[in-house]
C-alpha positions in Angstrom: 41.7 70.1 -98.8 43.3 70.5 -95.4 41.0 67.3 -94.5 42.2 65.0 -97.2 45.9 65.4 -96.4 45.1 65.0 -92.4 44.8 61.0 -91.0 42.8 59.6 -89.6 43.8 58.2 -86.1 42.2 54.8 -86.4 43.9 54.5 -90.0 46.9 54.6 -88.4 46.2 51.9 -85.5 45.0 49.7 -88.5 48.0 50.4 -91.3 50.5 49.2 -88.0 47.7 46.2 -87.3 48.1 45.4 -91.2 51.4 45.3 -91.7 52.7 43.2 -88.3 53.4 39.5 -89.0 51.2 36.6 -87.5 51.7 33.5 -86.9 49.3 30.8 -86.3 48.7 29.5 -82.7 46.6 26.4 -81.7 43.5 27.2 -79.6 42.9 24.0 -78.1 45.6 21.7 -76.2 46.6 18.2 -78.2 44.4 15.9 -76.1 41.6 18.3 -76.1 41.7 18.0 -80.1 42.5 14.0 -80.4 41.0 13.1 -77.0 37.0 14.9 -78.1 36.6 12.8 -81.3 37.9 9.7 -79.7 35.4 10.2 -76.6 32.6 10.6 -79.0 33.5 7.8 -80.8 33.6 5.2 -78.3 30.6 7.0 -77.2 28.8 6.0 -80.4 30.3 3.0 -80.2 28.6 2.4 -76.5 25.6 3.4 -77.6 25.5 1.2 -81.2 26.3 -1.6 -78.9 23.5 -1.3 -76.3 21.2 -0.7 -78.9 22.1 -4.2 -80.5 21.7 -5.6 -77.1 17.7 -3.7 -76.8 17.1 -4.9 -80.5 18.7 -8.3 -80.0 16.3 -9.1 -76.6 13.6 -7.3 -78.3 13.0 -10.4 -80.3 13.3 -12.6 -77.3 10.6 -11.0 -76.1 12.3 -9.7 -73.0 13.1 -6.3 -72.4 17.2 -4.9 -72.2 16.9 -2.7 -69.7 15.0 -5.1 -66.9 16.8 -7.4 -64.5 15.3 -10.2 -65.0 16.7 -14.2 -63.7 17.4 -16.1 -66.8 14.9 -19.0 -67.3 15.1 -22.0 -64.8 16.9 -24.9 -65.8 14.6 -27.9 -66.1 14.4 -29.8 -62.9 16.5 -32.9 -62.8 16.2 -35.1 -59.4 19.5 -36.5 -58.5 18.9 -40.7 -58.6 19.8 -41.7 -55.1 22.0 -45.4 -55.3 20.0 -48.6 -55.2 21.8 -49.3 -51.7 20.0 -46.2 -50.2 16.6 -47.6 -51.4 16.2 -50.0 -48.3 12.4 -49.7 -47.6 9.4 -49.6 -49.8 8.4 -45.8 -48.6 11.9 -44.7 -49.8 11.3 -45.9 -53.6 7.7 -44.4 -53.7 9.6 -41.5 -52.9 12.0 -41.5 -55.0 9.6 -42.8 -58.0 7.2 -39.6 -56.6 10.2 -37.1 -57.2 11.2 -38.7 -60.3 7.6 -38.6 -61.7 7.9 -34.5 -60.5 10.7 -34.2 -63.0 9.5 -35.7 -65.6 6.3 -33.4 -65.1 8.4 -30.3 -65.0 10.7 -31.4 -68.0 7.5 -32.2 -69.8 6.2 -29.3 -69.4 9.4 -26.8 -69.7 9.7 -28.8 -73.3 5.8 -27.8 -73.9 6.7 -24.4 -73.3 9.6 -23.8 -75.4 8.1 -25.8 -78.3 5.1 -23.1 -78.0 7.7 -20.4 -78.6 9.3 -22.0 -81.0 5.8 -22.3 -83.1 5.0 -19.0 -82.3 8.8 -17.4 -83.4 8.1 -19.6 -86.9 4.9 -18.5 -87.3 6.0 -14.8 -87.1 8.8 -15.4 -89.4 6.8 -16.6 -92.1 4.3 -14.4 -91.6 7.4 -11.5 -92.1 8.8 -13.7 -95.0 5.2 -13.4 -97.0 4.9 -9.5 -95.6 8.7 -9.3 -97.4 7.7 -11.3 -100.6 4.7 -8.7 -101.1 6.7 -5.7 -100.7 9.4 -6.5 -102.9 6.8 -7.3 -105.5 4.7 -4.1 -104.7 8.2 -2.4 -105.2 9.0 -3.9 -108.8 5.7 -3.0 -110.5 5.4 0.1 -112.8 3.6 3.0 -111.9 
């Protein structure tokens, strides 16, 4: 019986623990709480928008992430004025270099109209890929 009316040391160290007040105290500062979810949001918001970009030149057919030169403009000669064109060897010339042009327009048209066939073709080809799936989806199983 002795023991029962005896303490315990470490019951006493946790009645005074028990029975002290407490307040709440923030761990982090202000900015570290606001400051983290807004840095990972604009983060997100970095990364949604680059991957817009990558999906975007992905169907261009160009890659995001390489440097390239955007396409050359067709070639247009500047017309020299008729009072420049004095001697015979100076129209050839200039009908020559016009004749250029008109090959390099010619074929920068030829070029995009082959992309443009090609980007039509795929898209049907994804409409009648679409069409099947949606009626694939529909039917009982």
């Amino acid at each position: 019986m002795a023991n029962a009316t005896k303490r315990n040391p470490r019951d006493r160290r946790a009645l005074h623990l028990s029975q002290r007040s407490y307040a709440l105290r923030q761990v982090r500062p202000a900015f570290m709480r606001v400051g983290v979810p807004v840095g990972l949001l604009l983060l997100g918001l970095a990364g949604g928008a680059l991957s817009m970009h990558a999906w975007q030149l992905r169907g261009a057919g160009t890659s995001a992430f390489a440097h390239s030169e955007p396409a050359a403009a067709p070639c247009a000669a500047p017309a020299l004025p008729a009072a420049t064109l004095s001697a015979p060897g100076d129209v050839e010339a200039e009908l020559e270099r016009t004749r250029l042009a008109l090959a390099q327009e010619k074929a920068s048209r030829a070029a995009v109209q082959k992309s443009a066939d090609a980007s039509a073709a795929e898209a049907s080809r994804l409409d009648t890929e679409l069409k099947f799936l949606r009626g694939e989806a529909n039917k009982p199983r």
